[in-house]
C-alpha positions as CSV (number, residue, x, y, z in Angstrom):
1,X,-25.0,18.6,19.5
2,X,-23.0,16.3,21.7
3,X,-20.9,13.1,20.3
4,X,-21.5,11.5,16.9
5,X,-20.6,7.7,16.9
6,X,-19.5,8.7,13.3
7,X,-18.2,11.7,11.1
8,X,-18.3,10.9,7.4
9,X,-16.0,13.4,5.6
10,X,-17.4,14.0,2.2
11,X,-20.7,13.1,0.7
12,X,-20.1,12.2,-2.4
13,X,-20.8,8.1,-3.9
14,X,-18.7,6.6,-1.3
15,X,-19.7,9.1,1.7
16,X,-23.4,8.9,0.9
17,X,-23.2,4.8,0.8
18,X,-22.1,4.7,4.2
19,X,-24.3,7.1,5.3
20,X,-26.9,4.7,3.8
21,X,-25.4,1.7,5.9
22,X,-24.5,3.6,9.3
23,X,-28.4,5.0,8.7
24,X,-29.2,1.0,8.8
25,X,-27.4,0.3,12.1
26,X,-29.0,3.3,13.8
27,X,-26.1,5.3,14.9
28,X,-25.6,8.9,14.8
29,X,-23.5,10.6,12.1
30,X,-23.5,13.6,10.3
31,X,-21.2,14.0,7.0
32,X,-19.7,17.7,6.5
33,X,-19.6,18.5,2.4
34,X,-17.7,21.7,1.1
35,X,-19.8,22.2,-1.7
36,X,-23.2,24.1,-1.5
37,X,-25.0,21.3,-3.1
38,X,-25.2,17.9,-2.9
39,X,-23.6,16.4,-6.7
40,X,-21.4,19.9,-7.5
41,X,-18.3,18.4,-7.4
42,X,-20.0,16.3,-10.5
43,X,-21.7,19.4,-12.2
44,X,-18.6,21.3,-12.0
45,X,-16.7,19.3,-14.1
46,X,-16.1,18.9,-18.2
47,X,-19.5,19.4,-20.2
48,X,-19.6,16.5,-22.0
49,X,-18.7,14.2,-19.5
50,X,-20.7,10.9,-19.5
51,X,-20.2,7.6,-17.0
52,X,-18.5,4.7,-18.3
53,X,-20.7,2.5,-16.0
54,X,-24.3,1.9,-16.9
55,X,-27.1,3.0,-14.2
56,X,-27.2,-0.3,-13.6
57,X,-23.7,-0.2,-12.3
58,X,-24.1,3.0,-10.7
59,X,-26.5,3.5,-8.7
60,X,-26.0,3.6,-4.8
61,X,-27.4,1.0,-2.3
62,X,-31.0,1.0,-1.4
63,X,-32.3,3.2,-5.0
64,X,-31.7,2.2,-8.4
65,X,-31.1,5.5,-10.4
66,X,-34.0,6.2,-13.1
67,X,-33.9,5.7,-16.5
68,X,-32.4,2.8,-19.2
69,X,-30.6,0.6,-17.1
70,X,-28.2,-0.2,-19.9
71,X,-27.5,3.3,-20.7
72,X,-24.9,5.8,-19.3
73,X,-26.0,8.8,-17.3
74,X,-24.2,12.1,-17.7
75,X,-22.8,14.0,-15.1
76,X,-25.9,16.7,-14.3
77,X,-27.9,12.9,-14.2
78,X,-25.3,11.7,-11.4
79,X,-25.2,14.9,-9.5
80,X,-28.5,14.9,-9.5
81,X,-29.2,11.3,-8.7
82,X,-27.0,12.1,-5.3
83,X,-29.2,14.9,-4.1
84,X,-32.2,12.6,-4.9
85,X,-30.3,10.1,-2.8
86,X,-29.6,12.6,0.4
87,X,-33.1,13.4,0.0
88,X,-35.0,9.7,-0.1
89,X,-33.2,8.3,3.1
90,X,-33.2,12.0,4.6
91,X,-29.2,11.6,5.5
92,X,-27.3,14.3,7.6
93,X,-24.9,15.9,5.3
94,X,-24.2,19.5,6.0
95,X,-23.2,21.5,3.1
96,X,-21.1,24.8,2.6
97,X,-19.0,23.1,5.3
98,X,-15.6,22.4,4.6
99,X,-13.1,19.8,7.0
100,X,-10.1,21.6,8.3
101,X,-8.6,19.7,10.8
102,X,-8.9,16.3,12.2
103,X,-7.2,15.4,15.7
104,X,-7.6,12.7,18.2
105,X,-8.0,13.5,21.9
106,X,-7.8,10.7,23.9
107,X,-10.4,8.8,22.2
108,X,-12.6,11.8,20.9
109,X,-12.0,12.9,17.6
110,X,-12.3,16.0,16.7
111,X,-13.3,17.7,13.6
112,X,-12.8,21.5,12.6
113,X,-15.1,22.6,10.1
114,X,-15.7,26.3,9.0
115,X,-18.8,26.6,10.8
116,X,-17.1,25.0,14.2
117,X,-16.2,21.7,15.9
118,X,-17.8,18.2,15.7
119,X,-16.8,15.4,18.1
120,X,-17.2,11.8,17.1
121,X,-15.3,8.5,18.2
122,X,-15.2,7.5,14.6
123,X,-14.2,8.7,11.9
124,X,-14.4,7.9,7.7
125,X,-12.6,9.7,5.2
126,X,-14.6,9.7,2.4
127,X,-13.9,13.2,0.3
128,X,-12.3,11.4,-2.8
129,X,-8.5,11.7,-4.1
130,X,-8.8,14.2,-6.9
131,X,-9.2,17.1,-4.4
132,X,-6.3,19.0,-5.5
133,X,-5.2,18.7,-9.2
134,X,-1.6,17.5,-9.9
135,X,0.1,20.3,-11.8
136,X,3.8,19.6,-13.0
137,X,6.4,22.0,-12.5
138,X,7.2,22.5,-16.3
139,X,3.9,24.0,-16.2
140,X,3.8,27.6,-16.4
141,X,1.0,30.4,-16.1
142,X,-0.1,31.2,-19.9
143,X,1.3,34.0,-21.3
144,X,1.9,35.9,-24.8
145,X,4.6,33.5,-25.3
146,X,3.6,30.4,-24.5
147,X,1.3,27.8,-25.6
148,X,-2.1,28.1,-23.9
149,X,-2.6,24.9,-20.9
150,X,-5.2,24.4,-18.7
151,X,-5.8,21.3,-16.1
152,X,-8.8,18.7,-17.0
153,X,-10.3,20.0,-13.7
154,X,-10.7,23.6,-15.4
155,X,-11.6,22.7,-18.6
156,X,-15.2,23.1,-19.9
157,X,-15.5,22.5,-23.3
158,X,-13.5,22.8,-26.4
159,X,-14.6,26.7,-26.8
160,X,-11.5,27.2,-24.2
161,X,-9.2,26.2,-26.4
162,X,-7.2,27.8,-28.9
163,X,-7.0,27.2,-32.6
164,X,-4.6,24.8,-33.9
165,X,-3.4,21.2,-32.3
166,X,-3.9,20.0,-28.8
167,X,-1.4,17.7,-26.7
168,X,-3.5,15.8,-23.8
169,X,-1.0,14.7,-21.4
170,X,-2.2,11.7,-19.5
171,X,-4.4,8.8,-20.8
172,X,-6.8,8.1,-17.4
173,X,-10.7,8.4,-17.7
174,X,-10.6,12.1,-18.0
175,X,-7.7,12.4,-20.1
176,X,-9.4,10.2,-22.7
177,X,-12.2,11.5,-23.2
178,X,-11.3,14.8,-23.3
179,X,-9.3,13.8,-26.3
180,X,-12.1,11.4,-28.1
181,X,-13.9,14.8,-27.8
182,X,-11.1,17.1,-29.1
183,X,-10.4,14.8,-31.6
184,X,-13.9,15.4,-33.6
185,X,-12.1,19.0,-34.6
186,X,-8.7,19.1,-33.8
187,X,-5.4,17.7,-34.5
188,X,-4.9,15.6,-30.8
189,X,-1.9,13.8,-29.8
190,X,-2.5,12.0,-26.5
191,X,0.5,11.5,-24.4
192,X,0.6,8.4,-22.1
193,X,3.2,6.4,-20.4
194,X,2.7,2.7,-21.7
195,X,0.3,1.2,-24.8
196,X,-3.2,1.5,-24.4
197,X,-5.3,-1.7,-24.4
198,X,-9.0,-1.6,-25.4
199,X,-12.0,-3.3,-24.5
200,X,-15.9,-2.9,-25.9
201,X,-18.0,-1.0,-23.9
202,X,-20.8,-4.0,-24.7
203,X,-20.5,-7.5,-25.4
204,X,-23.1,-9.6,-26.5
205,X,-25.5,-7.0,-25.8
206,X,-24.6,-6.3,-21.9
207,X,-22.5,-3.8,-20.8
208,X,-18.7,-5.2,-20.2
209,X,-19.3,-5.4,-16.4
210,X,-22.1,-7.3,-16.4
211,X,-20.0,-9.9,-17.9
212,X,-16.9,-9.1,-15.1
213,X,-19.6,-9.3,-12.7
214,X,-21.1,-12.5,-13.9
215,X,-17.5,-14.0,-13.9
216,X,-16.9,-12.5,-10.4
217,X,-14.1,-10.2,-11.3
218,X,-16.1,-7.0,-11.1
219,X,-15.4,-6.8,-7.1
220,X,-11.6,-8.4,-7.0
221,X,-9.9,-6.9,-4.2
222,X,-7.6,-4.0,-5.2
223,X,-4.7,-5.4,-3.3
224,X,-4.8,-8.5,-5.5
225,X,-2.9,-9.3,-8.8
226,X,-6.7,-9.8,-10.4
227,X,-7.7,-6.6,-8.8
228,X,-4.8,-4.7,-9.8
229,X,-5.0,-6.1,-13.4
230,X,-8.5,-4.1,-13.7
231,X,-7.8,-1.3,-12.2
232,X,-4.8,-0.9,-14.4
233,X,-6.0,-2.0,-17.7
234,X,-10.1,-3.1,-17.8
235,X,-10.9,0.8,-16.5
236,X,-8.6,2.6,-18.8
237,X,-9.6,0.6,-21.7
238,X,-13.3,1.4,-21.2
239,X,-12.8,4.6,-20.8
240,X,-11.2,5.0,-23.9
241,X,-13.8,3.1,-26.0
């Protein structure tokens, strides 16, 4: 198998991009996934869970995704855009084949995977930052006692859910709209740290980040008080509306 000039660890929108633009420079790489199929980590997640971005907005370099530009894809529509994706510019990406390990040997890096070692003198970490929920201490396993919980990573639908109210603890993209959606039959109380600010999804008949991108706001650097700003407040607020 010899040396890769680059390992891309994950394959989901930010692994396959670069695998897009590494593709362009000629240069070998391969990009180990854990899941058996390209777009899982999207299909495994809540049922009703649509994009806040049009296609227009999220679609990958090099192929627009199908469909009404201006609308929003759900998240079997995503998944399977990024197997289309893997498929059209034939990238490397090994499935079932989870990262273990990554040292540096002099300057070799190398990679443990279940299905054995791949050396590369680059590396990118691209496998996301919602890997392992976040599950508070004051959170206890359910039992005849107790209120029933369950992470938004684990939840499917509101059939999971017991009757009676529902406290959503946390106001980010997933928090939201899992409450928008409980909301349409339950009592929900949603349980943030600071007000919420909101924002139209359109304006004028574009999508909201048309209009940041026409203003040039839609890339601002995170690191920046503009950037931050968005991230912070923009995002939320569409993802609440």
């Amino acid at each position: 198998m010899g040396i890769f000039d680059v390992v891309v660890v994950g394959a989901g929108q930010a692994g396959l991009a670069m695998g897009y633009y590494l593709k362009q420079k000629n240069l070998s790489f391969v990009l180990p996934y854990a899941n058996n199929k390209i777009g899982d980590s999207w299909r495994k997640r809540y049922e009703s869970l649509v994009l806040f971005t049009n296609r227009n907005y999220s679609s990958l370099p090099g192929l627009k995704m199908s469909g009404d530009q201006e609308g929003y894809p759900s998240k079997n529509e995503m998944a399977d855009y990024l197997e289309q994706y893997v498929s059209h510019f034939d990238l490397p990406v090994k499935t079932n084949t989870p990262v273990i390990k990554v040292e540096k040997k002099d300057d070799i890096f190398m990679i443990t995977t279940n299905q054995g070692n791949i050396q590369s003198t680059q590396v990118i970490i691209a496998s996301g930052a919602f890997q392992k929920p976040f599950i508070p201490a004051i959170v206890k396993k359910n039992g005849e006692t107790e209120p029933f919980q369950i992470h938004s990573s684990s939840y499917d639908s509101p059939k999971q859910l017991n009757e009676g109210s529902v406290l959503v603890v946390g106001g980010g993209n997933s928090g939201a709209q899992i409450a928008v959606e409980l909301a349409k039959e339950k009592s929900v109380t949603l349980a943030v740290s600071h007000p919420l600010k909101f924002l139209p999804l359109r304006f004028l008949g574009k999508s909201t980040f048309h209009w940041l991108d026409f203003l040039g706001l839609l890339y601002a650097g995170i690191n920046t008080k503009r950037g931050n700003g968005l991230v912070n407040k923009v995002i939320l607020s569409l993802a609440m509306s």
